[in-house]
Residue, then its C-alpha position, 0 to 999 in steps of 0.5 A: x438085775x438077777x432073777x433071785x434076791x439074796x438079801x445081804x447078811x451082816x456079820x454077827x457082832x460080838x459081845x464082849x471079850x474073846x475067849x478059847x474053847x479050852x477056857x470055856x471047856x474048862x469053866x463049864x466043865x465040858x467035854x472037848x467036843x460039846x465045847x467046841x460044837x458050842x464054841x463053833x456054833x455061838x462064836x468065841x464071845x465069852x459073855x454070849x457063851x456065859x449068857x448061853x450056858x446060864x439059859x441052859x442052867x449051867x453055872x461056871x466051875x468054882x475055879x481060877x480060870x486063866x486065860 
Protein backbone atom coordinates (compact mmCIF):
# COMPACT_ATOMS: atom_id res chain seq x y z
CA UNK A 1 0.00 0.00 0.00
CA UNK A 2 1.53 3.40 -0.85
CA UNK A 3 2.44 5.97 2.05
CA UNK A 4 0.07 8.74 0.21
CA UNK A 5 -3.52 8.33 -1.14
CA UNK A 6 -4.39 9.86 -4.23
CA UNK A 7 -8.19 9.38 -4.72
CA UNK A 8 -8.78 8.72 -8.29
CA UNK A 9 -10.53 11.61 -10.74
CA UNK A 10 -13.28 11.07 -12.93
CA UNK A 11 -13.27 12.33 -16.24
CA UNK A 12 -15.23 15.36 -16.57
CA UNK A 13 -18.70 14.32 -18.40
CA UNK A 14 -20.02 16.44 -21.01
CA UNK A 15 -23.37 18.19 -21.40
CA UNK A 16 -24.49 18.49 -24.73
CA UNK A 17 -23.17 18.77 -28.11
CA UNK A 18 -19.44 19.91 -29.11
CA UNK A 19 -18.70 22.89 -30.40
CA UNK A 20 -15.27 24.86 -31.75
CA UNK A 21 -13.56 27.59 -30.13
CA UNK A 22 -14.08 29.87 -33.17
CA UNK A 23 -17.92 29.05 -32.96
CA UNK A 24 -17.97 30.03 -29.55
CA UNK A 25 -15.60 33.21 -30.36
CA UNK A 26 -17.94 34.27 -32.78
CA UNK A 27 -21.36 33.70 -30.85
CA UNK A 28 -20.24 35.51 -27.97
CA UNK A 29 -18.22 37.92 -29.89
CA UNK A 30 -15.21 37.12 -28.18
CA UNK A 31 -11.33 37.76 -28.84
CA UNK A 32 -9.38 34.71 -29.90
CA UNK A 33 -7.68 34.55 -26.68
CA UNK A 34 -10.50 35.12 -24.22
CA UNK A 35 -12.20 32.08 -26.20
CA UNK A 36 -9.93 29.61 -26.20
CA UNK A 37 -8.91 30.31 -22.32
CA UNK A 38 -12.61 29.89 -21.90
CA UNK A 39 -12.50 27.09 -24.27
CA UNK A 40 -9.57 25.15 -22.53
CA UNK A 41 -10.68 25.77 -19.11
CA UNK A 42 -14.74 24.31 -19.36
CA UNK A 43 -14.19 21.83 -22.30
CA UNK A 44 -15.79 22.15 -25.71
CA UNK A 45 -19.35 21.40 -24.40
CA UNK A 46 -21.66 24.12 -25.80
CA UNK A 47 -24.45 24.07 -23.44
CA UNK A 48 -21.62 24.20 -20.42
CA UNK A 49 -20.08 27.46 -22.42
CA UNK A 50 -23.72 28.71 -22.96
CA UNK A 51 -24.62 28.05 -19.20
CA UNK A 52 -20.99 29.62 -18.43
CA UNK A 53 -21.47 32.82 -20.42
CA UNK A 54 -25.38 33.34 -19.13
CA UNK A 55 -23.57 33.46 -15.51
CA UNK A 56 -21.55 36.08 -16.56
CA UNK A 57 -24.36 38.17 -18.43
CA UNK A 58 -23.40 37.80 -21.58
CA UNK A 59 -25.78 36.84 -24.31
CA UNK A 60 -25.14 35.34 -27.81
CA UNK A 61 -24.54 37.70 -30.79
CA UNK A 62 -28.18 37.87 -32.89
CA UNK A 63 -26.33 36.05 -35.86
CA UNK A 64 -26.32 32.54 -37.95
CA UNK A 65 -24.17 30.58 -36.10
CA UNK A 66 -23.06 27.61 -38.50
CA UNK A 67 -20.86 25.13 -37.32
Amino acid sequence: MPDTYVPRQKPKQQRGAPCTVEHFAAKYNLDADEAARLYARFGPSEMELDILMAAKGKTPQPQNHAR
